[in-house]
Structure formats: C-alpha cells, structure tokens
PANU-603317 format. One record per residue (C-alpha): z, y, x; residue in one letter. Coordinates in Angstrom, 1 decimal, decimal comma. Example, Ala and Ser with C-alpha at 12.3 -4.5 7.8 and 13.67 -1.06 7.14 Angstrom:
<up:7,8 north:-4,5 east:12,3 rest:a>
<up:7,1 north:-1,1 east:13,7 rest:s>
//
This chain:
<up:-1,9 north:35,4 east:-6,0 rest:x>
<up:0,9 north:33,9 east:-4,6 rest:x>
<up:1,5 north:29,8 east:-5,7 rest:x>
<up:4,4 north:27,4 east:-4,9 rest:x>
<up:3,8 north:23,6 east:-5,1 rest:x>
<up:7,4 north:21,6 east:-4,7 rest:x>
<up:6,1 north:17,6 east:-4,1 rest:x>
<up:7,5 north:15,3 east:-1,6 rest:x>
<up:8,6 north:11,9 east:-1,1 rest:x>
<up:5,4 north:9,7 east:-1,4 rest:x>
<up:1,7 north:10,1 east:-0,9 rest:x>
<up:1,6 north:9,5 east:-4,6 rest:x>
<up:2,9 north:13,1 east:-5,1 rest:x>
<up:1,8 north:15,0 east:-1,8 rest:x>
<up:-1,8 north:14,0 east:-1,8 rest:x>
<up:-2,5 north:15,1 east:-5,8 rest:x>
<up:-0,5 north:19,0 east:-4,7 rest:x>
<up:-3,0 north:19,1 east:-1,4 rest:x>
<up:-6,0 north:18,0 east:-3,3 rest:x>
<up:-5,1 north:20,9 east:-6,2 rest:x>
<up:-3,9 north:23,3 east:-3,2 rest:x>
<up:-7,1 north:22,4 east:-1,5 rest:x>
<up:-9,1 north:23,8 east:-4,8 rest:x>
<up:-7,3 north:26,6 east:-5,5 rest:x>
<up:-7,5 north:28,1 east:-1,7 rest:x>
<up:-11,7 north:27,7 east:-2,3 rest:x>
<up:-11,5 north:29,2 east:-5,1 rest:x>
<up:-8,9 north:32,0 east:-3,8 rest:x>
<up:-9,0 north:32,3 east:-0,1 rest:x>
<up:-6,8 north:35,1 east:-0,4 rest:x>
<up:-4,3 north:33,5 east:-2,3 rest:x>
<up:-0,6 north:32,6 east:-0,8 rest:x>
<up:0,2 north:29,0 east:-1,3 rest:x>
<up:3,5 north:27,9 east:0,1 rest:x>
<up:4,7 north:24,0 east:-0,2 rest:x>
<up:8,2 north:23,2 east:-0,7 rest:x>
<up:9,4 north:19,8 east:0,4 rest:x>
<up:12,3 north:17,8 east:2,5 rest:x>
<up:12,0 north:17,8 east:5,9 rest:x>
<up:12,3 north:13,9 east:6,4 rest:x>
<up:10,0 north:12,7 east:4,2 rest:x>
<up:5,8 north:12,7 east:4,2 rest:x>
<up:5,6 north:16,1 east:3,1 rest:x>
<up:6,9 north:17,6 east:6,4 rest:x>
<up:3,9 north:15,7 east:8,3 rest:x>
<up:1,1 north:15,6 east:5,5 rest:x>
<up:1,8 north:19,5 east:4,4 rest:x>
<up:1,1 north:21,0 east:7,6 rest:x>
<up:-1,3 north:18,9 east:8,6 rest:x>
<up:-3,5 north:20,1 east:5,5 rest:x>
<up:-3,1 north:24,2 east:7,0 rest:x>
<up:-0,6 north:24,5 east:4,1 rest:x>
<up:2,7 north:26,8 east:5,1 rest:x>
<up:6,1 north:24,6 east:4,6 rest:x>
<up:9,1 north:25,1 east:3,8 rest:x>
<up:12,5 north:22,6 east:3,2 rest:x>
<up:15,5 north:22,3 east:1,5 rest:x>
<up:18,1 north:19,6 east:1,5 rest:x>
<up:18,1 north:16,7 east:-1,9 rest:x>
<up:18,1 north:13,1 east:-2,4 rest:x>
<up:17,9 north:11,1 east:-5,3 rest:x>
<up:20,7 north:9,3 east:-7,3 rest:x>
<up:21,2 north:5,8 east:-6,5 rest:x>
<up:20,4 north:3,4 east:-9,9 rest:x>
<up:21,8 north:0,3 east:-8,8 rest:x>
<up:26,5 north:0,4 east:-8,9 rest:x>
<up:28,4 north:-0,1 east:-5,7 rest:x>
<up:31,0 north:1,6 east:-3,8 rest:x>
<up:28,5 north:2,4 east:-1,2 rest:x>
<up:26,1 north:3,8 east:-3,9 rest:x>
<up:28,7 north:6,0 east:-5,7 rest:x>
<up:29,5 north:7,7 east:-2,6 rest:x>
<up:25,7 north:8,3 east:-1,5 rest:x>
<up:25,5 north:9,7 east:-5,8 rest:x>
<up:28,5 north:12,0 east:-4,7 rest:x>
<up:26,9 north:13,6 east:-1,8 rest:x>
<up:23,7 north:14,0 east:-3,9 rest:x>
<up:25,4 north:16,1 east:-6,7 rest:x>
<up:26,5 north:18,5 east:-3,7 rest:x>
<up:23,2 north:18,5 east:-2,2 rest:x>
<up:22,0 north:19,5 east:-5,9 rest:x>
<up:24,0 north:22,6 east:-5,7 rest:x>
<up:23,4 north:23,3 east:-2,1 rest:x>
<up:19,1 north:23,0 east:-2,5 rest:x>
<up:19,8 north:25,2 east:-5,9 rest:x>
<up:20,9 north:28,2 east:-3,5 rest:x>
<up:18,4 north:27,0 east:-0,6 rest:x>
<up:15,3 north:27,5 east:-2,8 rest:x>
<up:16,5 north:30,8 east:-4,3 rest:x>
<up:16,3 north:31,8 east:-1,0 rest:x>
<up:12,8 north:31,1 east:-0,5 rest:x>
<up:11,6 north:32,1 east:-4,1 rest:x>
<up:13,1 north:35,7 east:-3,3 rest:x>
<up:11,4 north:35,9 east:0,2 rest:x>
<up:7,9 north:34,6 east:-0,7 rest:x>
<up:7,8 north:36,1 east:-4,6 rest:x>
<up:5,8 north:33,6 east:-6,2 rest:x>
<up:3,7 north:34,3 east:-9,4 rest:x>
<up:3,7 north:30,6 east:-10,3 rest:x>
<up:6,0 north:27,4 east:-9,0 rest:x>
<up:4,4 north:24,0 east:-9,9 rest:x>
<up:6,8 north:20,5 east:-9,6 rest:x>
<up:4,4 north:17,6 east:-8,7 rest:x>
<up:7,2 north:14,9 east:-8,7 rest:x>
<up:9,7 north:13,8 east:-5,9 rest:x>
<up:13,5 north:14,9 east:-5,3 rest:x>
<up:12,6 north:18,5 east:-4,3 rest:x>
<up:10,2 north:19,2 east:-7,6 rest:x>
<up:13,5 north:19,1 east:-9,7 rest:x>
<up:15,4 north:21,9 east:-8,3 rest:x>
<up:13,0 north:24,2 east:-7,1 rest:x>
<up:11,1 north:24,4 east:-10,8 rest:x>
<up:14,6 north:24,1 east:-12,3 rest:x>
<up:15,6 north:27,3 east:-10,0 rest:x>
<up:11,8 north:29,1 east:-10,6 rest:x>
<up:12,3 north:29,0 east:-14,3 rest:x>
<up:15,8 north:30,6 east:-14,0 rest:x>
<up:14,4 north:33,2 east:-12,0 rest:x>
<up:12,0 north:34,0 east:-14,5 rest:x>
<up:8,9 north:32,8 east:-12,3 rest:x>
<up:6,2 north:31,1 east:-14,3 rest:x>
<up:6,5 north:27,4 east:-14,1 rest:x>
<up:4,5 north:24,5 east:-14,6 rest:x>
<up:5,1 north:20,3 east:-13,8 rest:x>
<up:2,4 north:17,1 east:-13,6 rest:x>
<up:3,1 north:14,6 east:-14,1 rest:x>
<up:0,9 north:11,7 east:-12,5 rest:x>
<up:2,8 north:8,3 east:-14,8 rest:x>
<up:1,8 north:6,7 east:-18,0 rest:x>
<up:5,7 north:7,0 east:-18,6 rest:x>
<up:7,1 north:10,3 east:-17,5 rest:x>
<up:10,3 north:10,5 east:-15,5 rest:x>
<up:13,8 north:11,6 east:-16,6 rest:x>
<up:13,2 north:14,8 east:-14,4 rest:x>
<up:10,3 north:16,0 east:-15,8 rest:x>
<up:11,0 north:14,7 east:-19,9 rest:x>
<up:13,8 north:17,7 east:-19,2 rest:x>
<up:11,7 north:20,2 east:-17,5 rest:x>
<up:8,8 north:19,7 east:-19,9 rest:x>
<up:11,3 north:21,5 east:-22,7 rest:x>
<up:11,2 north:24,7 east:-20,5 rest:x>
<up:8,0 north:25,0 east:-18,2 rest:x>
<up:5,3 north:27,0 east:-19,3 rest:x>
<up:2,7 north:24,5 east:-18,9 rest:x>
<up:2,5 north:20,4 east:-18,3 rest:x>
<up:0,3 north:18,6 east:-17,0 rest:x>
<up:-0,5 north:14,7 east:-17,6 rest:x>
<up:-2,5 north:12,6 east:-15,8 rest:x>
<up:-2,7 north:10,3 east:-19,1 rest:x>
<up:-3,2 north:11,0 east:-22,9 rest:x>
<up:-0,8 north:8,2 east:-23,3 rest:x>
<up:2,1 north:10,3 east:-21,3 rest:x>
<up:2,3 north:12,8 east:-24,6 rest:x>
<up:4,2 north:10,4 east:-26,5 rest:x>
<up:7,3 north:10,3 east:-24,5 rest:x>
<up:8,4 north:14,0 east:-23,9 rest:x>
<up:8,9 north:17,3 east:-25,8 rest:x>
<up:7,1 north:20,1 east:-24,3 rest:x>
<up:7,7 north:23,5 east:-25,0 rest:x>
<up:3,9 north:23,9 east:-24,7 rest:x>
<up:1,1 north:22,0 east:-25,3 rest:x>
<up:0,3 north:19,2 east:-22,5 rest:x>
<up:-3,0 north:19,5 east:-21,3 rest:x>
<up:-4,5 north:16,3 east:-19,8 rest:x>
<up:-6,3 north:16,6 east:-16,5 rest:x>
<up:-6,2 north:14,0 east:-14,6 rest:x>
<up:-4,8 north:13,2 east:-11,4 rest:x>
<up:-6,8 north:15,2 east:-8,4 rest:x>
<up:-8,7 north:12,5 east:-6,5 rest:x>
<up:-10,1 north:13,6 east:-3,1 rest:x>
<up:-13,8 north:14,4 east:-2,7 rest:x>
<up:-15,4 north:11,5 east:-0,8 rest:x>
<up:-13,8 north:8,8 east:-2,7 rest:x>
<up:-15,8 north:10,3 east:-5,6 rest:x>
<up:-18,7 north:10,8 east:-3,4 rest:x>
<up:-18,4 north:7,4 east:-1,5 rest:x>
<up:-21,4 north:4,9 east:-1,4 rest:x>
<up:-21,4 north:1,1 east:-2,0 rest:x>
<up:-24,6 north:0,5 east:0,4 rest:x>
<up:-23,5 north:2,8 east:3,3 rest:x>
<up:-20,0 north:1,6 east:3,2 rest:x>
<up:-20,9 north:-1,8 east:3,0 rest:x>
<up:-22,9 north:-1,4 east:6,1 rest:x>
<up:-20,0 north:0,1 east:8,1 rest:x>
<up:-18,0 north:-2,8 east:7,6 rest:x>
<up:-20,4 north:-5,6 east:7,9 rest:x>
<up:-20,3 north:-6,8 east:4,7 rest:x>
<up:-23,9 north:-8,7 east:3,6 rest:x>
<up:-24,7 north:-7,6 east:-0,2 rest:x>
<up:-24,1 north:-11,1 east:-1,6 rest:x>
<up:-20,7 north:-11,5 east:-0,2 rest:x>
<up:-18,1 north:-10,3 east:-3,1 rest:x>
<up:-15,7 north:-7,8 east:-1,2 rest:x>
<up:-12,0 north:-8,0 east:-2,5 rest:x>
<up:-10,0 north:-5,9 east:-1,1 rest:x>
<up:-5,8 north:-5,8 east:-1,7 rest:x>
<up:-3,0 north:-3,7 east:-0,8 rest:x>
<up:0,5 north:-2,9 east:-1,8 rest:x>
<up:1,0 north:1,0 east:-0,3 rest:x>
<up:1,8 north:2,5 east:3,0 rest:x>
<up:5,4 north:0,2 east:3,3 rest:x>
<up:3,5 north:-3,1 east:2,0 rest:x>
<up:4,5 north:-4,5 east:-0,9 rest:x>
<up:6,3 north:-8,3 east:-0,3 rest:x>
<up:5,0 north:-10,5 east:-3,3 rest:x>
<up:1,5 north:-8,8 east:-2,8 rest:x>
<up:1,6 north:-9,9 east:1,1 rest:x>
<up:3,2 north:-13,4 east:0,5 rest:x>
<up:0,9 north:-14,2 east:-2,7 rest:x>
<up:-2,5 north:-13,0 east:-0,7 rest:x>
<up:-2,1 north:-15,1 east:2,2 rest:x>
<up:-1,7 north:-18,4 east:0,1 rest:x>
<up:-5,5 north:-17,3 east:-1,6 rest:x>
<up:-6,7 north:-16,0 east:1,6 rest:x>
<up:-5,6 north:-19,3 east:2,9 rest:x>
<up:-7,3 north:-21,2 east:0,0 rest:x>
<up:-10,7 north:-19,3 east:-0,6 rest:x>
<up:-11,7 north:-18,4 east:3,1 rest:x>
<up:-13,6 north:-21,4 east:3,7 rest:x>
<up:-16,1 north:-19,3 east:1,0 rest:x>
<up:-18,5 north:-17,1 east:3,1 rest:x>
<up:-19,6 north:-15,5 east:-0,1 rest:x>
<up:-16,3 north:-14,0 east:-0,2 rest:x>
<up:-15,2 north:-11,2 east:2,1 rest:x>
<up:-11,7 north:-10,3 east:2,3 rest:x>
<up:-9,2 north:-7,0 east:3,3 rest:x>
<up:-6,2 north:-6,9 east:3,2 rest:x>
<up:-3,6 north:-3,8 east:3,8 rest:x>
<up:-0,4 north:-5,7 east:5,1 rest:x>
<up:1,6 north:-1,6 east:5,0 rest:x>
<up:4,4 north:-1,2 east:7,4 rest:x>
<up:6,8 north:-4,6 east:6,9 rest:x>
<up:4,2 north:-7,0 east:6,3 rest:x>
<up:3,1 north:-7,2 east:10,5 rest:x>
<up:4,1 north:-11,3 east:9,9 rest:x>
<up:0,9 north:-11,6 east:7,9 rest:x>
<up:-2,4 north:-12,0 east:10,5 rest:x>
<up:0,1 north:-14,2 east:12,7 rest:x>
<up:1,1 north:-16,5 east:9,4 rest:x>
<up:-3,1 north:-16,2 east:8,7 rest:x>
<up:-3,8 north:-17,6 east:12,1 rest:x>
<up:-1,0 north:-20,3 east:11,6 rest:x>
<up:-3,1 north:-21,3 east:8,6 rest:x>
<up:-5,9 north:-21,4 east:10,1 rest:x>
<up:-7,7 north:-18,4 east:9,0 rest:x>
<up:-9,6 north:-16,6 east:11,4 rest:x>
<up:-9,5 north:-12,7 east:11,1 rest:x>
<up:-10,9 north:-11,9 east:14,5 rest:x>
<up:-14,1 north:-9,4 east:14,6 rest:x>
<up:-16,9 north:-11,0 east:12,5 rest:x>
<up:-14,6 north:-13,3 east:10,1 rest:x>
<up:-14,7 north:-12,6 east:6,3 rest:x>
<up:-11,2 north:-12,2 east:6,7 rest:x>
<up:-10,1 north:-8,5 east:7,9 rest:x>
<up:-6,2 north:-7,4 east:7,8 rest:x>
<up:-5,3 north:-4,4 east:8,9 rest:x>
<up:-1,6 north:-2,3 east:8,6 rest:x>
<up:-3,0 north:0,5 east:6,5 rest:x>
<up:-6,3 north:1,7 east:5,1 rest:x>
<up:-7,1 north:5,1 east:6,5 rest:x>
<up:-10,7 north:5,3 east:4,7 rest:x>
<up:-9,8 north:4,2 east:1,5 rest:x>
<up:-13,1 north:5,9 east:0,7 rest:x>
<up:-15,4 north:3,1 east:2,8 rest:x>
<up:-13,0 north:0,4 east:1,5 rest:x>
<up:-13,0 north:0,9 east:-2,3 rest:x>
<up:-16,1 north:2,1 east:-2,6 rest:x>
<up:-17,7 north:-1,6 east:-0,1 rest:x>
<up:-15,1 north:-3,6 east:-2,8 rest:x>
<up:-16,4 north:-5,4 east:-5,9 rest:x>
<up:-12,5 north:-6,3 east:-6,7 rest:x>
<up:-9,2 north:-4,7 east:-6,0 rest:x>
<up:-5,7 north:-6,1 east:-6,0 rest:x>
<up:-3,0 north:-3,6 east:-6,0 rest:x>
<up:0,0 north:-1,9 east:-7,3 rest:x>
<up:-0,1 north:0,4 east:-10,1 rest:x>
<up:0,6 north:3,6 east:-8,5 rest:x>
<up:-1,1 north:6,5 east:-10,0 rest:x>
<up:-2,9 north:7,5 east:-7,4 rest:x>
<up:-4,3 north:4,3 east:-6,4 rest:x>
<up:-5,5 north:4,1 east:-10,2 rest:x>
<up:-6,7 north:7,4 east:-10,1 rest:x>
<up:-8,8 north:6,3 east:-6,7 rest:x>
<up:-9,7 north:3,1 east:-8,5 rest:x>
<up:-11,0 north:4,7 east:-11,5 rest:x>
<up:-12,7 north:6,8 east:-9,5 rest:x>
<up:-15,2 north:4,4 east:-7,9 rest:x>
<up:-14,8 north:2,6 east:-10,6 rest:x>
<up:-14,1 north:-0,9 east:-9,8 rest:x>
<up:-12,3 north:-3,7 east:-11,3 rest:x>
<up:-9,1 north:-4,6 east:-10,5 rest:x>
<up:-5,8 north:-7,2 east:-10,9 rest:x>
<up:-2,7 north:-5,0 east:-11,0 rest:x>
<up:0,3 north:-6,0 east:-9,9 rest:x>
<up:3,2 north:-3,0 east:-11,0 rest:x>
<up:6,0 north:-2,8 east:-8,9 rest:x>
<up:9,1 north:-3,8 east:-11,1 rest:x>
<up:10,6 north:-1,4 east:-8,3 rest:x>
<up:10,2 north:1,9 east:-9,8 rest:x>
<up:11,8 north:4,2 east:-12,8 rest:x>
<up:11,1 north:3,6 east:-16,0 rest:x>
<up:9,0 north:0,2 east:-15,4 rest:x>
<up:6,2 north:3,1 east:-14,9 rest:x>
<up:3,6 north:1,5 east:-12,8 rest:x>
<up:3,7 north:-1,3 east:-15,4 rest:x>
<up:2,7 north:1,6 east:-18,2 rest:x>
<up:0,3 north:2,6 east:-15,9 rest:x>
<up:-1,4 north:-0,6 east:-15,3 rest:x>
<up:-1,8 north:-0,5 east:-19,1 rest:x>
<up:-3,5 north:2,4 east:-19,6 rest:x>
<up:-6,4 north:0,1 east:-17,4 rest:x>
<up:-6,0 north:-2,9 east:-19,0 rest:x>
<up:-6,0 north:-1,8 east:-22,8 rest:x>
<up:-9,6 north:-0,3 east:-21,9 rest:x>
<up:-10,7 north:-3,6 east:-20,9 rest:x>
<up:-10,7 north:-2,3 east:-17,2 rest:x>
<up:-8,4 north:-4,2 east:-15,7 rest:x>
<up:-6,0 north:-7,4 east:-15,0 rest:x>
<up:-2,3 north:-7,2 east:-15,0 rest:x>
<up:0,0 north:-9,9 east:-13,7 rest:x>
<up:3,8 north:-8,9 east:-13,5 rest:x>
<up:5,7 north:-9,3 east:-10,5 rest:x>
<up:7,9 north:-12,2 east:-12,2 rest:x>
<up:5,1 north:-13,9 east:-13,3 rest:x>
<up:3,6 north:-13,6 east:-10,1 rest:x>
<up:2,2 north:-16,8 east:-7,7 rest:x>
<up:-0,2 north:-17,7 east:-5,6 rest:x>
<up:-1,5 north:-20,2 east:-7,9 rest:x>
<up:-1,5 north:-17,5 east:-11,1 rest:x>
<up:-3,1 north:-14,7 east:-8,7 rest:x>
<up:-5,8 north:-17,3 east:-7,4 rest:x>
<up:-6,5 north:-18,4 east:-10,9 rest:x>
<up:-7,0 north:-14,7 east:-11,7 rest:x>
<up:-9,6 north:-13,7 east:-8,9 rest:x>
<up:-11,7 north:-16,6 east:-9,5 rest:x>
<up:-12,3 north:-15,8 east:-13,1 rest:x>
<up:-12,9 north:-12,3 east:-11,8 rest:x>
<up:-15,1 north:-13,4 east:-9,3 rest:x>
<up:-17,4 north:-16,4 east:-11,0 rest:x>
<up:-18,5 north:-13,6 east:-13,4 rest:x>
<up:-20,7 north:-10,8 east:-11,7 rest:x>
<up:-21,0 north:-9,2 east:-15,4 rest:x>
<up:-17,6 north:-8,7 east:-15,8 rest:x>
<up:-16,8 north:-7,3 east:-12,5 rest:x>
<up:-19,5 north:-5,0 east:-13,2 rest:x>
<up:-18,3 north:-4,7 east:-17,0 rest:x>
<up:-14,5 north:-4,0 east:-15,9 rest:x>
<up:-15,7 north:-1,2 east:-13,2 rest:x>
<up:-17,8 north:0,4 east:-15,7 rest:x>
<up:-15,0 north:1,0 east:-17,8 rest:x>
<up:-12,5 north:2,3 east:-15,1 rest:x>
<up:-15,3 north:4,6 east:-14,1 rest:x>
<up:-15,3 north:5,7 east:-17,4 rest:x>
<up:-11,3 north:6,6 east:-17,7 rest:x>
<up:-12,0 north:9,1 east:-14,1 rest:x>
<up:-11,3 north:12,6 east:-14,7 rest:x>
<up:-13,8 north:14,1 east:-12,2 rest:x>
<up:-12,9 north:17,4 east:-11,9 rest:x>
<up:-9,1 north:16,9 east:-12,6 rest:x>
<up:-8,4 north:19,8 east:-9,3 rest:x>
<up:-10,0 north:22,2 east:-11,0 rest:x>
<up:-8,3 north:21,8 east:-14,2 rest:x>
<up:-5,2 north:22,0 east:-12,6 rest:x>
<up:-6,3 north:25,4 east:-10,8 rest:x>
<up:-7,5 north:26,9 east:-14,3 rest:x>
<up:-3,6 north:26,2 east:-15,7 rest:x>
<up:-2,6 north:28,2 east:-12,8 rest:x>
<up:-4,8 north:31,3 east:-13,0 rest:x>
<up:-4,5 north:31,3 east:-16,6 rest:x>
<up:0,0 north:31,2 east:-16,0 rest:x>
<up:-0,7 north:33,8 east:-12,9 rest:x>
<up:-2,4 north:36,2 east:-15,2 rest:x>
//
C-alpha cells in the first residue's frame, strides 16, 4: 500500500496526518507513506521528525484583507497555483500512490485537486465545525470525507457520504493521569489547576486578559495557575513580576513560552482557557475538562467560533468572544467556574463524553477500504 497525506501550515493539521500516519504504519509496517508539505512551514520540521518521508512544493494562500500590497502577494499566489499543480504531478507519478488524503493547509488543495485528476483515489478531513472554502469544493469530487464534527455535514455537498471520526488525538493525552501529573508539577490536590494558552505564536487578548486575573486571583493559594505566553507574548512574566506576582519555582503561578507536555498539563488542570482550535478541543475533550473558550476572530469562516459551539451547546463549555473579551468579563467567568466543584466536574464529564477515542483508526479503515 502506498499512501500520500498533503497537511501543512499549523500543528492543527500536521499533528491529526502523523497521529493517522502513525496508525496506519502499525497496522501496515510495510506500507509507503509519503507526506507532502511546503518547505517553510511546520511540516518540513514536524514530518521528518516523526520517520515520515517528505516531500515539498511551492503554495501560499490568498490574502483576504484589500491592499496594493495584498493584490500583488494574491498575483504571485495564482502562479504559484499553477506552478505546485505541475510540482505535485511530479511526485504522484514517481511515488504511484493508491490513495492521496488533504488534511488542511495551502498544500492539501492542490495536491488532492491534482490526485483526483490523475485518477488516484482521494479523500479530505476536515478538522472545523465550519468547513473551509477548499474543502466545501473538493468534498464534490473526493471519494471519501472525513469530519471531525456531525455538525460539519450541514455546510458542504459531498459526492459521498461523510463519515464522522473524529479528530486523531495522540495516545498519552488519552492515557494521561490527574494524580501522577499532578505530582510532577507540584500541584497539592485541593489547589484548582487552571491552565490557559493561546497556541504556539500566543494569542494577544488571551495574554493581556490573563495577566490582569493572574494579577487579581494569585493572592489565592487554592488556585494554581499556567499559563502558555506562545512565541510574542515573552513581555508577560516580566509585566507579572511588575505586578507583583511571583512565578519563580514553588509560586502558584507558572508561565512558560510553550507547553511541550500538553499531556501532564491538561490532564493536572481542573479548568482550561483557550482558543478554539480543533485540536486543542479535540485534546480537551479528550481528558475531558472544562473549559472558557475564547475563538480567534482571526480565522476563515469565524470557524473556531463554530467550533467553540459544538462544546458549549453540550453544556461542556464557556464561550466569550474576542470583542466581548476583558479582564473583568474573563475573571467573572472563572470564578463562577471555579466556586462550583460540581460543575467543573459536570462540564468535564460532558466534554469527555463528545471524545472520539479511536478517531486514528477510523481514519485508517477509510483508507484500506479506498486502497482496496
């Protein structure tokens, strides 16, 4: 069996093709898997990283937002379109693929686009509550899709029936446990953990609005706080300490640039604040904790927003748009979280409950079943 997966961009995408790569390659050590990607984005470290063979081809997105400057990067992009179009026929001729599956990013576009036109069996996922304009068109001529969400059915036109599996969560966020992980950081049992993040780049309103309730609540030993600052929030410990916030060893108060055992972390938390990324939900519903989303207004589509909904209309989580957003409205939101244990638990339950836990090998069954 030989199997292309085209993702890149974001972890979002790359880490849901490894974890399904990752399955299929137990299940099939002899089976070919090739990644397609871009060569300056995640995928070129992440990919080979995971053993995976790589490949890249030249794309970019269109620009959304009108200017001069923006035209002329949309101009380039419509020849880099063309260009990646002959680039992957290149590859699919070499490698001879049985299936090519799209799992979001520039690069998915093209390279399914150019499988389905070589006659290769196809397939996308799609990991939003609100599918993208690239895969509502490639869903009329794949020969299977994939949604992470029931919800997700609604806005496209397949050519085949969507089957729902989930978005692949790695194995130890799964297996991950409260009491061990608790331990590793320090945490006591009675202190309620909240832990918030905003993604690998940090997210600005999450990193301003978190440091006013830090600065309000850590007085509270019965609280324990982390806090993922992601690339361009470094001000934050230094504006902490200005505020008189102590986040040296030992503190309730731990900030760190990014989280790189999200396993330990969400499973120690009893509350998470966060965007509304897919695969942070996915990892969310996974341990199953309760959460205050906060969608980035950022993004196509409004999608994270859709996605936060999917959580909140199951009574699993808070949502508090980014232009409602303050410090006084996110404290005011935590501390009803927090002064009810029930709820926490209640609100976890139920996220716990939304988890697909075996959403890789779903995946891997559409694949054998197109391969055949």
């Amino acid at each position: 069996m030989k199997v292309v997966f085209a993702a890149g961009g974001t972890g979002g995408h790359i880490n849901p093709a490894l974890a399904a790569a990752g399955c299929l390659r137990a299940r099939h050590p002899e089976a070919e898997i090739l990644f397609i990607g871009t060569e300056e984005h995640m995928e070129s470290r992440l990919v080979p990283a995971a053993g995976f063979d790589f490949k890249t081809i030249q794309i970019a997105g269109f620009q959304r937002k009108i200017s001069i400057k923006n035209t002329v990067k949309n101009i380039k992009t419509v020849g880099l379109i063309f260009k990646s179009s002959s680039q992957t026929k290149k590859i699919l001729k070499e490698f001879k693929p049985d299936v090519v599956i799209g799992f979001g990013g520039y690069v998915s576009g093209p390279v399914v686009r150019t499988a389905h036109k070589m006659g290769i069996k196809t397939a996308i996922h799609e990991q939003n509550a609100f599918p993208g304009v690239t895969n509502k068109a490639l869903a009329k001529e794949v020969d299977a899709v994939m949604l992470t969400v029931e919800g997700a059915k609604k806005y496209l036109s397949a050519k085949n029936e969507p089957v729902i599996t989930g978005l692949p969560v790695r194995r130890e966020i799964f297996d991950a446990d409260r009491d061990f992980s608790r331990a590793k950081l320090g945490i006591s049992e009675n202190q309620i953990m909240i832990l918030s993040m905003g993604g690998s780049l940090g997210a600005k309103a999450i990193n301003e609005n978190m440091v006013e309730v830090i600065t309000k609540l850590h007085s509270n030993k019965n609280l324990y706080f982390m806090h993922s600052t992601g690339k361009y929030g470094k001000w934050v410990p230094e504006k902490l300490e200005e505020n008189g916030v102590n986040i040296k060893l030992g503190s309730n108060v731990c900030v760190r640039e990014y989280i790189d055992d999200m396993d330990v972390c969400l499973s120690a938390a009893d509350l998470v604040v966060s965007r509304a990324g897919a695969s942070s939900l996915s990892e969310i519903e996974a341990v199953g904790r309760a959460s205050i989303l906060i969608p980035s207004p950022n993004v196509a589509e409004n999608h994270q927003y859709h996605n936060a909904m999917t959580l909140v209309n199951c009574d699993a989580a808070a949502v508090i748009e980014e232009k409602d957003l303050t410090s006084g409205r996110l404290l005011e939101e935590i501390e009803k979280m927090i002064s009810d244990k029930s709820r926490l638990k209640e609100f976890g339950e139920n996220a716990r409950k939304i988890a697909v836990m075996d959403s890789a090998q779903m995946i891997c069954d559409v694949i054998e079943n197109l391969a055949k």
